[in-house]
C-alpha positions in Angstrom: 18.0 -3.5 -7.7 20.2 -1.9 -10.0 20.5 1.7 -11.6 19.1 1.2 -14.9 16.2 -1.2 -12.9 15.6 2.1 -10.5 15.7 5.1 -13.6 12.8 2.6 -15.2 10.6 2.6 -11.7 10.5 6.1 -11.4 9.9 7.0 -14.7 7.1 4.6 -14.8 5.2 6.2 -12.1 2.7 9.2 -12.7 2.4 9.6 -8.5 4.0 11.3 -6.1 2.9 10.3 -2.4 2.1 6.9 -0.7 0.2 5.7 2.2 2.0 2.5 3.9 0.4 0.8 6.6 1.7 -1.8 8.7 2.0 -2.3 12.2 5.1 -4.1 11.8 7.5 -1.7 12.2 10.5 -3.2 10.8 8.5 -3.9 7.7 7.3 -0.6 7.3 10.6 1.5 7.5 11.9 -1.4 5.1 9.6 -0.5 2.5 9.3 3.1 2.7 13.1 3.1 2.6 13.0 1.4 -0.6 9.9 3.1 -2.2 10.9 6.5 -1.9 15.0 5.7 -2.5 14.2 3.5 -5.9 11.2 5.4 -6.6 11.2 8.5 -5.2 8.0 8.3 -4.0 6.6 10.7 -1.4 5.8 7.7 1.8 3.2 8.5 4.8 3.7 5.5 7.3 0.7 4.6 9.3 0.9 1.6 12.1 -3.5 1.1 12.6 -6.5 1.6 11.0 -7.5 5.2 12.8 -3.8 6.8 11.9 -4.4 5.2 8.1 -7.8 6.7 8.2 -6.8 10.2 9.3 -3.7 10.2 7.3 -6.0 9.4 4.1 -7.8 12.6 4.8 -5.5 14.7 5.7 -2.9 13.8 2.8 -4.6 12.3 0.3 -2.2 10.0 -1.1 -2.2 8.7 -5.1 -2.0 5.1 -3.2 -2.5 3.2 -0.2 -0.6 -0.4 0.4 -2.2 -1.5 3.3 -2.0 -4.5 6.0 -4.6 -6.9 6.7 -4.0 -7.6 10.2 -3.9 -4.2 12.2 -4.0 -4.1 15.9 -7.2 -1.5 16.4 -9.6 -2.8 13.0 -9.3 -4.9 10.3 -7.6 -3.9 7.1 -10.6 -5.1 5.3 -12.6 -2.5 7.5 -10.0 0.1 6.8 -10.8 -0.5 2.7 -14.1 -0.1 2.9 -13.7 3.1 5.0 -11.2 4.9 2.1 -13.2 3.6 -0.6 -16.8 5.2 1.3 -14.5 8.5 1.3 -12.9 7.8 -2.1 -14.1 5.3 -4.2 -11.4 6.1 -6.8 -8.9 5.3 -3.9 -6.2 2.9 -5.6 -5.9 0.5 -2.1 -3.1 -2.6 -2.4 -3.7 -5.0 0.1 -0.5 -6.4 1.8 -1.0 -9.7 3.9 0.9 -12.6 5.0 -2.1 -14.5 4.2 -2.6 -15.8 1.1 -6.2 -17.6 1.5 -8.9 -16.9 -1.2 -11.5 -15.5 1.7 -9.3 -12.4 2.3 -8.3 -12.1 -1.4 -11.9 -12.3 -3.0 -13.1 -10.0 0.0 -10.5 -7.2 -0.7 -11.3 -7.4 -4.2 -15.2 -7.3 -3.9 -14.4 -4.0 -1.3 -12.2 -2.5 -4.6 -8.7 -3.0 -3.6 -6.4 -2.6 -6.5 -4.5 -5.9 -6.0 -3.2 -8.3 -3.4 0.3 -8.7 -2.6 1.3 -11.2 -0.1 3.9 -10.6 2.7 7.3 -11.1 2.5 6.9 -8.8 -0.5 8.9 -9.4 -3.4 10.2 -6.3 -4.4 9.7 -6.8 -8.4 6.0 -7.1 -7.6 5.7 -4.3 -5.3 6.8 -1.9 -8.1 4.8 -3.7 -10.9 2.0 -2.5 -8.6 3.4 1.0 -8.0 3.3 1.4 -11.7 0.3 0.4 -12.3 -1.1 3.5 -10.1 
């Protein structure tokens, strides 16, 4: 991404701190790196559905991006958990699954959008800005 690209992301974006959730670990320092350096976004990491939950309530992020497939409880399950405690709760679903069951389900629970996994970075801050 270049400079000018980078100065227009993080003048975009009205928030400040992030929840990212993945239990992939490689894919979760890769996008926090790149969040908060292009950004400069504040980025909590979670790897399950209990440390995303606890994290929600105890930092309270502006956004949540947030894997389907999490080792302890579905990502679906996590949703509807934050949204129960915050139904303004602006939730982006990241999946490698791209199947309309998922996608439909995420959005009837109030996710914010569905991105699919590998992330293409132009969306991911499309969505960011959007927040």
């Amino acid at each position: 991404m270049g400079q000018r690209h980078a100065a227009q992301a993080r003048r975009g974006l009205a928030m400040k701190t992030l929840l990212l959730v993945d239990d992939e670990n490689d894919i979760r320092e890769e996008l926090s790196r790149f969040i908060n350096h292009h950004c400069g976004v504040q980025v909590f990491e979670a790897a399950n559905g209990r440390q995303t939950l606890d994290s929600y309530k105890t930092n309270h992020p502006d956004c949540v991006f947030l894997d389907l497939g999490l080792p302890d409880m579905n990502g679906l399950k996590v949703l509807e958990d934050i949204k129960a405690q915050d139904p303004q709760a602006k939730v982006y679903i990241l999946s490698g699954c791209d199947d309309a069951g998922p996608r439909e389900k995420a959005k009837a629970l109030g996710a914010a959008g569905y991105l699919t996994k590998p992330v293409v970075f132009g969306e991911l801050l499309a969505a960011l800005a959007a927040v």
